[in-house]
Every structure is written in structure tokens, then in C-alpha cells.
N, C-alpha and C positions, 0 to 999 in steps of 0.2 A: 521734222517729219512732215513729208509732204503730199495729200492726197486729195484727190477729188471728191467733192459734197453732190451729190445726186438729192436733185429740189423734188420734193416730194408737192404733189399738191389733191386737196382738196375739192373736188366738185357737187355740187348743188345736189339732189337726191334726182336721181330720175326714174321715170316712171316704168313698170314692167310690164311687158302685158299680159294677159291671163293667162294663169298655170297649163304648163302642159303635162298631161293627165296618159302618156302612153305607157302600154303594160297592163294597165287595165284590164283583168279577164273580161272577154268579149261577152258572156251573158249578163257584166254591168255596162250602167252609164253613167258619168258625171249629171246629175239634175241642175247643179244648184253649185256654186263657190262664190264666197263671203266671206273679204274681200273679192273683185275680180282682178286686182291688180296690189302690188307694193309698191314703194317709196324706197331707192337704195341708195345707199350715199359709196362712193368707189374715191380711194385712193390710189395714186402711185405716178410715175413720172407725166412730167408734160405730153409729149412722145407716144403715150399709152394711150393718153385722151384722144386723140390727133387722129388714131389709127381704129378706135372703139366707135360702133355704131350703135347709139342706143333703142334706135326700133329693133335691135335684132338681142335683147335684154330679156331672156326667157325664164321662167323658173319650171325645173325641168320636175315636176313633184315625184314622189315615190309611190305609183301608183299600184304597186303587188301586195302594199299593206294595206289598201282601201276595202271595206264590208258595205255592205250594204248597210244605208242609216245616216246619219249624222257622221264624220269623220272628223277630227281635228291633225292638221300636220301642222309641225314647227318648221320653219323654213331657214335652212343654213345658205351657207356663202356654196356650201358642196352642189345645191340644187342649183347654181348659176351656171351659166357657161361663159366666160369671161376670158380676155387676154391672161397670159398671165405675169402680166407687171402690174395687172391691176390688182386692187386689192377690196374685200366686201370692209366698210368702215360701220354701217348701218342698216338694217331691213327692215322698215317700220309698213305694217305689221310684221310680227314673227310667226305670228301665227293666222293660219286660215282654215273658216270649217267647209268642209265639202259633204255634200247632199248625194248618195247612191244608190240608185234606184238596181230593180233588177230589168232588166232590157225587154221590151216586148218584142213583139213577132213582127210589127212593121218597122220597129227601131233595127232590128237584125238585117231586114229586107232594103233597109234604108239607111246606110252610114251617113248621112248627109243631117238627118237629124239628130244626130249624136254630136256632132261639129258645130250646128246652132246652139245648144246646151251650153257650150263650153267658152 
């Protein structure tokens, strides 16, 4: 029997850059996220790596469950947006807490300072 072995490989963790936080009801804001970035280690062909840009490595958060306060979100491989040969091997952290403030009146008048927050 005779078939082809598809080389799987391992890459280094690289960096995400901070959560993206839309959904949001617009009378919150993100204050505050701690970490502002993860560590993800991605599996899967040579091929996959070649073709994956990692400044473009976002973690898309679930932001319709966020309250106002202290938040804790677990971050899965589902919160990435990735090829899909590739594969999540690692997320360090898993977890991040986020800071929710309720928006003021020139935070409403001003989306620009809601984008420095974050």
C-alpha cells in the first residue's frame, strides 16, 4: 500500500495583536485588556506557513457577552481567523481580563477615543 505522508510542521508562537472587541453595545467601551496581545503556536503544512501573514493574527473576542466591570474571556482557536490548513497547537494566555466601562458623552461624540483604549 502506497500513499503520500503530508509533513506536518511546527512554527515558533507568534504574536497577536490586541483583541478585537466588535459587537460591543455602543453605550460601552473596552477601558482596559490584560494581556494586550497572545503567544500562538499554529500547526499544519509547509505551504500553509508560506501563504499565512502574521500581522494579520487577530483574536476576534466575543464582545455581546462583555458587562460593564472586570470581564474574564477564555480564548479558543474559534476566536482566530486563520487559513484553514492551519491548525491553533497553543494560546498562551488563554485567558484575558477586559476592563468595561459605560461610554461617556464625548466617548459617543468621539469614536476615535474608543480605538485608543483598545
Amino acid at each position: 500500500m502506497s500513499g503520500r505522508v503530508r509533513a506536518q510542521q511546527q512554527q515558533p508562537p507568534f504574536e497577536s495583536s490586541a483583541p478585537d472587541f466588535s459587537g460591543l453595545p455602543q453605550d460601552l467601551h473596552v477601558a482596559a485588556v490584560e494581556p494586550e496581545s497572545a503567544q500562538v503556536t499554529l500547526s499544519g503544512p509547509r505551504r500553509g506557513f508560506l501563504l499565512f501573514k502574521p500581522e494579520r493574527l487577530r483574536i476576534a473576542a466575543r464582545a455581546w457577552d462583555l458587562r460593564t466591570g472586570v470581564n474574564e474571556l477564555t480564548i479558543s482557536s474559534a476566536d482566530l481567523s486563520l487559513p484553514e490548513n492551519l491548525a491553533v497547537e497553543r494560546i498562551d494566555p488563554r485567558r484575558i481580563t477586559v476592563d468595561v466601562t459605560i461610554r461617556s458623552e464625548e466617548e459617543s461624540m468621539s469614536p476615535e477615543l474608543d480605538e485608543e483604549a483598545q
